[in-house]
C-alpha positions as CSV (number, residue, x, y, z in Angstrom):
1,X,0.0,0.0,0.0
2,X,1.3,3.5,-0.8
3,X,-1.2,5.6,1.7
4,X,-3.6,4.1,3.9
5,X,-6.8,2.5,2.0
6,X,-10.3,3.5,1.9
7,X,-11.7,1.2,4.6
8,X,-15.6,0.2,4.0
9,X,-16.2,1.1,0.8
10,X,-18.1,-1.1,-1.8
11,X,-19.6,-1.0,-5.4
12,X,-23.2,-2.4,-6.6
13,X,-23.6,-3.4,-9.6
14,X,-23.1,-0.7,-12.0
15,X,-19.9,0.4,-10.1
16,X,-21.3,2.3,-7.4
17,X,-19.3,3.0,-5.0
18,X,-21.1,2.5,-1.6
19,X,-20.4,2.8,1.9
20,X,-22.4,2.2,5.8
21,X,-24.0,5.4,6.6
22,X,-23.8,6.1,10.3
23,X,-26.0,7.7,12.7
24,X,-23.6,11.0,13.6
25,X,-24.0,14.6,11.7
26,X,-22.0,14.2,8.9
27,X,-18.3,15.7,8.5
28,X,-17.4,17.5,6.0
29,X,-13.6,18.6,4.4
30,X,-12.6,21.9,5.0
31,X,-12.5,21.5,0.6
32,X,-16.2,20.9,0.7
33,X,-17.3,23.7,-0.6
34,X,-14.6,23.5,-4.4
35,X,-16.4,20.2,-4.7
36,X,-19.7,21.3,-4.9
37,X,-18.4,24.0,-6.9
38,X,-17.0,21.7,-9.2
39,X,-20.5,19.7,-9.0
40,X,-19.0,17.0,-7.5
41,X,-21.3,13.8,-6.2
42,X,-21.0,12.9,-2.9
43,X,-20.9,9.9,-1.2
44,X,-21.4,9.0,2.8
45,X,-17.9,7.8,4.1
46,X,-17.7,6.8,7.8
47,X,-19.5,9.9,8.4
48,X,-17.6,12.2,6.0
49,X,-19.5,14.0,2.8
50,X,-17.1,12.6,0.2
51,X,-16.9,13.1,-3.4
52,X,-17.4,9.7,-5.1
53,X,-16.7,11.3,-8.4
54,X,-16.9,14.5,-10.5
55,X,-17.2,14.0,-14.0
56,X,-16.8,10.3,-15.2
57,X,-15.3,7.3,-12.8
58,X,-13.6,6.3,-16.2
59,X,-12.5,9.6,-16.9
60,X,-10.7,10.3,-13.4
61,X,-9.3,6.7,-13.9
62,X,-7.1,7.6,-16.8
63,X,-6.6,10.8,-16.2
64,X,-4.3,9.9,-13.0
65,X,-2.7,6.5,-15.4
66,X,-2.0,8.9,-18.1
67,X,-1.5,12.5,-16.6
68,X,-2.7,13.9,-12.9
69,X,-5.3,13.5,-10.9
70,X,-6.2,15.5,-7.3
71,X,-7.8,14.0,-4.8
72,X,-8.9,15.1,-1.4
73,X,-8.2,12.8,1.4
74,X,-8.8,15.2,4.5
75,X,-10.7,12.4,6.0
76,X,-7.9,10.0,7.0
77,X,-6.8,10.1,10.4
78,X,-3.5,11.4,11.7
79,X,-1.9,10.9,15.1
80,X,1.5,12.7,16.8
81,X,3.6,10.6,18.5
82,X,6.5,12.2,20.4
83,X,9.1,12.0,23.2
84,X,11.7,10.1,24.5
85,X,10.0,7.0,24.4
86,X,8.1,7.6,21.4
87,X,10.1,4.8,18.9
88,X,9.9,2.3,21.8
89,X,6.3,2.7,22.0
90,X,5.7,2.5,18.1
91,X,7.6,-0.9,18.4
92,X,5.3,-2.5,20.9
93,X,2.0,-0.6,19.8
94,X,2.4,-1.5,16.2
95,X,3.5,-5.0,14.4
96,X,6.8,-3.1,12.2
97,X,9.9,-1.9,13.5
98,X,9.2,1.7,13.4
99,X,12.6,2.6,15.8
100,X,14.8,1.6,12.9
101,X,13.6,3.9,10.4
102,X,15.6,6.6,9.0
103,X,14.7,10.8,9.8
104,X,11.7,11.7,6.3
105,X,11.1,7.9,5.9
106,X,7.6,6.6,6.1
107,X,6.8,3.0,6.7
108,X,3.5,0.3,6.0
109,X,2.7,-1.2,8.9
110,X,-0.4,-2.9,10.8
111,X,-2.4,-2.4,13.9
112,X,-2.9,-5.6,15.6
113,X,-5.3,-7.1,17.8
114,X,-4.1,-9.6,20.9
115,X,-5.4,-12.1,18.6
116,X,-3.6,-11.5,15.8
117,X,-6.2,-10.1,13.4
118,X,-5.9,-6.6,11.7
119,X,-7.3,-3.5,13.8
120,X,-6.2,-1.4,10.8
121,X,-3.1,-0.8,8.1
122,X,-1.7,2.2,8.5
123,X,1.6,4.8,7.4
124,X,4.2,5.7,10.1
125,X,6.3,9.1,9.2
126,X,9.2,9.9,11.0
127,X,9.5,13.7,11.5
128,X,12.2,14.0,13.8
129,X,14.4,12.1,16.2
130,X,11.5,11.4,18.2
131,X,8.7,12.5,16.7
132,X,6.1,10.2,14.3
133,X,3.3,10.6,12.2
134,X,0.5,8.0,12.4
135,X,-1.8,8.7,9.1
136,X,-4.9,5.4,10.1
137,X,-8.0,4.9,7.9
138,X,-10.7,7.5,8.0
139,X,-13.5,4.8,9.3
140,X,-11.3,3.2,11.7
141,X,-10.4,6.5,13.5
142,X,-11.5,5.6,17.1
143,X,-10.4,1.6,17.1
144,X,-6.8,3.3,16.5
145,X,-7.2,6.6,18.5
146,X,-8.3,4.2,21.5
147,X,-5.5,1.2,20.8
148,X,-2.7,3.5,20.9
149,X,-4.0,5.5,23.7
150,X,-4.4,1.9,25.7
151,X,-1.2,0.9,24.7
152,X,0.4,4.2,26.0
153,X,0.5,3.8,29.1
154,X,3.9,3.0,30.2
155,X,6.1,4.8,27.8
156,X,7.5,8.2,28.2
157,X,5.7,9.4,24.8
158,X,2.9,12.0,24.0
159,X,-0.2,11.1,21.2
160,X,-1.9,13.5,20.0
161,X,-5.1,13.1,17.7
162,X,-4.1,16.0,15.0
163,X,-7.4,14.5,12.5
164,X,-8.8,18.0,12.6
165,X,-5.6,20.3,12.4
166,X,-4.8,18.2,9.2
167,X,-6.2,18.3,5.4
168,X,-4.3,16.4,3.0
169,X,-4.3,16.3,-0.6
170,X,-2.9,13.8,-3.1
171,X,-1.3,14.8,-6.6
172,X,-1.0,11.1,-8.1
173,X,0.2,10.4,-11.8
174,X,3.0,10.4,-14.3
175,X,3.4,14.0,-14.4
176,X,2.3,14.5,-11.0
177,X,5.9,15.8,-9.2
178,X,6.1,18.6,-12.9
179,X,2.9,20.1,-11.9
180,X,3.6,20.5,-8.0
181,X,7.0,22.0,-9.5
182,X,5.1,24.5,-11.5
183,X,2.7,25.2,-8.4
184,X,3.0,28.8,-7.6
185,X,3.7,29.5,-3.9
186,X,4.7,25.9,-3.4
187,X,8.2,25.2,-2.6
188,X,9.8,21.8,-1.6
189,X,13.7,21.4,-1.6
190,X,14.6,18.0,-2.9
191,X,11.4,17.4,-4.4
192,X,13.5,15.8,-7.2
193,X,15.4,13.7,-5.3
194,X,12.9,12.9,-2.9
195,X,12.4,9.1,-2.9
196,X,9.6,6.5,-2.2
197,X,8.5,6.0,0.8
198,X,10.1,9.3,1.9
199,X,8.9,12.5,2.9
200,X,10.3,16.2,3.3
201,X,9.4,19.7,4.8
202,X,8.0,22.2,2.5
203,X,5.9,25.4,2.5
204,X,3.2,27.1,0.4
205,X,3.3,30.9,0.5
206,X,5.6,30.4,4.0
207,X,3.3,28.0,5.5
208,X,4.2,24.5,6.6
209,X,3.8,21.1,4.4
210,X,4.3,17.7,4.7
211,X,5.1,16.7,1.5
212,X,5.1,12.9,1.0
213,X,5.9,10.3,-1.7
214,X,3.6,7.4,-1.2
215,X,0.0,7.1,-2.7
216,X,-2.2,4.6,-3.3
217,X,-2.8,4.6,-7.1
218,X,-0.1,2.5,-8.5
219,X,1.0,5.5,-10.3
220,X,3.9,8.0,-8.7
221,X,2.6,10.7,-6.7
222,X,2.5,13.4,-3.8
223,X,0.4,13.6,-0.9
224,X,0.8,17.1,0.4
225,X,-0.5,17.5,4.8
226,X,-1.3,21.0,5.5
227,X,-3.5,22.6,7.7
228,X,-6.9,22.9,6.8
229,X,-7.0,26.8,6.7
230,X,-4.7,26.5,4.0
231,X,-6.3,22.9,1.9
232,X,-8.6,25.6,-0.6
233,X,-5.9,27.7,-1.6
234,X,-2.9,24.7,-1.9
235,X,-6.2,22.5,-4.2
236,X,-6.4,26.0,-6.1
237,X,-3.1,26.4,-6.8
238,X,-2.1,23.0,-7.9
239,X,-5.2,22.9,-10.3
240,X,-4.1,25.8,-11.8
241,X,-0.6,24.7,-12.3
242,X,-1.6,21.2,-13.4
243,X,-4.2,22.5,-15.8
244,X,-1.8,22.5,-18.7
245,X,-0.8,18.7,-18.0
246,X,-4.1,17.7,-18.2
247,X,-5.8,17.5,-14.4
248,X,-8.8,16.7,-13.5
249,X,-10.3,16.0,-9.7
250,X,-10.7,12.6,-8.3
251,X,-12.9,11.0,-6.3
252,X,-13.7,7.8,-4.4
253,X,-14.4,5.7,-7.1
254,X,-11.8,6.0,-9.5
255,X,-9.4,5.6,-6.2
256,X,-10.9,2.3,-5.5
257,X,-10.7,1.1,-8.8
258,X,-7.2,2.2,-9.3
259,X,-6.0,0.7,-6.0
260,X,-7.7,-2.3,-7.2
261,X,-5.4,-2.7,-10.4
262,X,-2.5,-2.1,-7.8
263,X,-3.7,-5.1,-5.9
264,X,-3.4,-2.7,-2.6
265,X,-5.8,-4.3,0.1
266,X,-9.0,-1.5,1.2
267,X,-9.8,-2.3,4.9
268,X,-13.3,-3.7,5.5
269,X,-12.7,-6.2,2.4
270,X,-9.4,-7.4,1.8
271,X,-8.1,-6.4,5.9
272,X,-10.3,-7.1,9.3
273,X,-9.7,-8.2,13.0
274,X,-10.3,-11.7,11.5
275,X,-7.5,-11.6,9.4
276,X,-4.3,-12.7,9.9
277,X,-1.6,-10.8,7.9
278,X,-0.3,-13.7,6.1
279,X,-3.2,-14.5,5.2
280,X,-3.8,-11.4,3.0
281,X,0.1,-11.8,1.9
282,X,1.4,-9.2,4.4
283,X,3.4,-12.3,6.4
284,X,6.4,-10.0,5.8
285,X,5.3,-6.5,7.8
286,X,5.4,-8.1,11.2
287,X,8.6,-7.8,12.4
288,X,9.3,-11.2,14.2
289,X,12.8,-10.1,15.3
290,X,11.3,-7.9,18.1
291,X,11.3,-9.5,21.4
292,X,7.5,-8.2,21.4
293,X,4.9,-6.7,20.1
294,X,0.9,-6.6,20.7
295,X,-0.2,-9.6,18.8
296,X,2.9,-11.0,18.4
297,X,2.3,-14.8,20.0
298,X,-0.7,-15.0,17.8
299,X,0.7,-14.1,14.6
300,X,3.8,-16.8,15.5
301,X,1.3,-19.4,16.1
302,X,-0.5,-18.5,12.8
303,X,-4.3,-19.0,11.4
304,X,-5.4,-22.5,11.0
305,X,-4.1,-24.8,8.1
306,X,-7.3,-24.5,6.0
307,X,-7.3,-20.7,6.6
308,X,-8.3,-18.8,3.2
309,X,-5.3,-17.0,1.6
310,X,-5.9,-13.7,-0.5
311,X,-5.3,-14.4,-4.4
312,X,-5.9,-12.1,-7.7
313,X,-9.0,-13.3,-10.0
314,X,-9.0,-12.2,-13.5
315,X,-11.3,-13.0,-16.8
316,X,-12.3,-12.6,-20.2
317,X,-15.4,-11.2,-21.4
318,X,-16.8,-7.6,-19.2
319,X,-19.4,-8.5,-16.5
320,X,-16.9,-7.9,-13.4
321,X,-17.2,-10.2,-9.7
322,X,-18.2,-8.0,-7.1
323,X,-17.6,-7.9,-3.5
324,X,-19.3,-10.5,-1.4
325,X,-19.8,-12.8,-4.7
326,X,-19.2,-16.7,-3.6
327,X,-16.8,-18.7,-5.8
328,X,-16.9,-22.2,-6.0
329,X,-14.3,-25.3,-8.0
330,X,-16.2,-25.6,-11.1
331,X,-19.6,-24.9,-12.0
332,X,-21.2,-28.2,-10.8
333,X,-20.0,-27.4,-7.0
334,X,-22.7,-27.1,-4.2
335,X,-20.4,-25.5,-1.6
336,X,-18.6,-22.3,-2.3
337,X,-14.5,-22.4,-1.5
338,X,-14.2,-18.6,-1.3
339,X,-15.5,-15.2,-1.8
340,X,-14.6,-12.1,-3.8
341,X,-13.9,-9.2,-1.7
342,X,-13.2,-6.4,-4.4
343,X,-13.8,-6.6,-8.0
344,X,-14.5,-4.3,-10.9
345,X,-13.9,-4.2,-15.2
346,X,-10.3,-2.7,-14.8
347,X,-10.6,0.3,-16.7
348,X,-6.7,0.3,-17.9
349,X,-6.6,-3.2,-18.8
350,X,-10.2,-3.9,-20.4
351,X,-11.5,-7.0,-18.4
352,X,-12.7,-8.3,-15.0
353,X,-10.1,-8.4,-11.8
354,X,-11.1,-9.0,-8.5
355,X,-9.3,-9.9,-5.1
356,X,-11.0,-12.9,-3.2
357,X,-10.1,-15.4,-0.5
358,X,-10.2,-18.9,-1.5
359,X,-9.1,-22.3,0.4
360,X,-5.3,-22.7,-0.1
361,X,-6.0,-25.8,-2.3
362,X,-7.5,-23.6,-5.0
363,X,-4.8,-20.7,-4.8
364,X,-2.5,-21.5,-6.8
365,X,-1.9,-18.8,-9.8
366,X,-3.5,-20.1,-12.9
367,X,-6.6,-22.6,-11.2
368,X,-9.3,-22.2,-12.8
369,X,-12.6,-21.0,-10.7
370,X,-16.0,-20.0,-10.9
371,X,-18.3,-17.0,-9.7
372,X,-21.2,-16.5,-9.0
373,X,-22.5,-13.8,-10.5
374,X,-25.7,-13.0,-9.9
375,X,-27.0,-16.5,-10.5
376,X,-25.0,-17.4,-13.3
377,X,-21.2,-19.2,-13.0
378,X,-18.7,-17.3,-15.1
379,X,-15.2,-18.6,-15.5
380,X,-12.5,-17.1,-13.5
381,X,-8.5,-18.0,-12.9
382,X,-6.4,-17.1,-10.1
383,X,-3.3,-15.2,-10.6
384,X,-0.5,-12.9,-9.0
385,X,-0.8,-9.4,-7.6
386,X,-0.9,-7.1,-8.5
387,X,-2.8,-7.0,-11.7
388,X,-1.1,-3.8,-13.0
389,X,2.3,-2.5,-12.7
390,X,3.3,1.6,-13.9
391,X,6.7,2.2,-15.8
392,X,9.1,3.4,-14.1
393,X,11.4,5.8,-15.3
């Protein structure tokens, strides 16, 4: 994953994208107001009035594969961690080594339960010698915020809940670092040599930014964290400086769809507190070598033999698997063997992908499935993630 996923989110049938309204007055990003403008359509998102899309999901799609694409992303949730303790505390809260990372680098890493499942997936930035960033998923703001305050206590180290002192907008696609170059007011020393993973200090018109190399596209990009007095004027400025190169606004959908392609996992489908990180092929991010770490024993002991294991699904013809569709050996099978948990027509590639679980016996790249869709069993194979890769330079 390049930054956090959208946690919750779903598509119906004609590609929807769909989410759990909640009970609470709704939230709204201190850009709301250039969306509308820009007659966005908004979508409920763990409580937050999101733009699903603007124009066309299709549109947005290849604009970001081929040129640019801006997307607002104030939702997510961001936590300070600092003080003396603040890299020992990281250690045992999280299931990476955060203390060994390097001044401006950012790391993946997961939020664990005792038990070993997935409380969320989640970015670390270290901004100084003992200071972090914690950027969490938007919807699973208080499971973290109360995690990492439990798991505290102890440590000589400060968290601070900075979600509402923080906007943050991405700049994702092939041209993406020549447009925040040409952005007028925006200046970031090293942007050129700023690598993945990696983040640096910038301003716009004198005025802190975090400016960040991760994403969540496939493509390259910037993710720029400012403070929200600031978000209308930074989105104004990179539009303008982008318009040459082809820009357009993103929203949700054409995010989900192009993580999809990426084969990045989106919390609430592919990630949950019954999953078990190898299990979704992230048996790498724990960090055994630590003498511990909250869900450590369970993630040693590992999910039963027969536990399913996360695979890529791909097929001919255009009527795409969707999430919750159940997938069975052949199409004379009574009993499914796994479920899809994201799918959609991949708009770069021109045919159906999907991620799914399935029983180990049937994961094996190149077995041949079938889905359920909708009543009728279409042919699927299994293959290896992710389903598209960009061109690097």
């Amino acid at each position: 994953m390049l930054l956090p996923p959208l946690a919750g989110t779903a598509c119906d049938e004609t590609g929807e994208l769909m989410t759990e309204s909640t009970d609470s007055p709704p939230r709204y990003s201190p850009l709301h107001a250039v969306h509308v403008a820009a007659g966005a359509t908004f979508t409920d998102f763990a409580g937050w009035q999101m733009p699903v899309r603007y124009s066309s999901d299709l549109a947005e799609h290849h604009a970001v594969r081929t040129a640019v694409g801006l997307f607002d992303l104030s939702h997510m949730a961001e936590f300070e961690v600092s003080g003396p303790e603040a890299a020992a505390f990281l250690d045992h809260a999280l299931a990476g080594l955060l203390s060994a990372i390097e001044l401006g680098q950012a790391k993946y890493s997961l939020l664990l339960a005792p038990e070993g499942g997935i409380i969320d997936d989640l970015v670390v930035y270290r901004t100084g010698d003992s200071d972090f960033l914690v950027v969490a998923n938007a919807s699973n703001h208080d499971p973290v915020a109360a995690a990492l305050t439990e798991r505290i206590g102890g440590f000589d180290a400060v968290l601070r809940d900075v979600s509402d002192e923080t906007a943050l907008i991405a700049v994702q696609g092939p041209v993406s670092r020549s447009v925040l170059e040409a952005t007028a007011g925006f200046d970031a020393p090293g942007l050129d040599e700023l690598r993945y993973y990696r983040a640096i200090e910038g301003t716009f018109r004198g005025e802190r930014v975090l400016v960040a190399r991760t994403g969540y596209t496939g493509e390259d990009g910037f993710e720029l964290y400012v403070h929200p007095d600031l978000a209308e004027a930074v989105w104004a400025a990179v539009a303008k400086a982008g318009a040459d190169h082809g820009i357009v606004p993103a929203g949700l959908a054409s995010r989900d769809t192009l993580r999809l392609e990426a084969g990045m996992p989106l919390y609430g489908h592919e990630l949950s507190l019954e999953t078990f990180p190898v299990q979704a092929g992230l048996g790498r991010v724990p960090a055994m070598a630590k003498a511990a770490f909250v869900g450590r024993a369970a993630v040693e002991q590992g999910p039963a033999a027969d536990a399913p294991a996360l695979v890529g699904l791909v097929a001919d013809g255009r009527r795409a698997a969707r999430a919750d569709y159940p997938i069975y050996a052949d199409d004379t099978a009574t009993e499914p063997i796994g479920i899809v948990t994201s799918g959609a027509l991949s708009p770069t590639l021109g045919h159906p992908i999907a991620m799914a679980y399935v029983t180990p016996a049937f994961a094996e790249p190149g077995t041949e499935l079938s889905v359920d869709i909708r009543g009728t069993r279409l042919a699927f194979r299994t293959t290896t993630l992710p389903f598209y890769r960009r061109k690097k330079d």
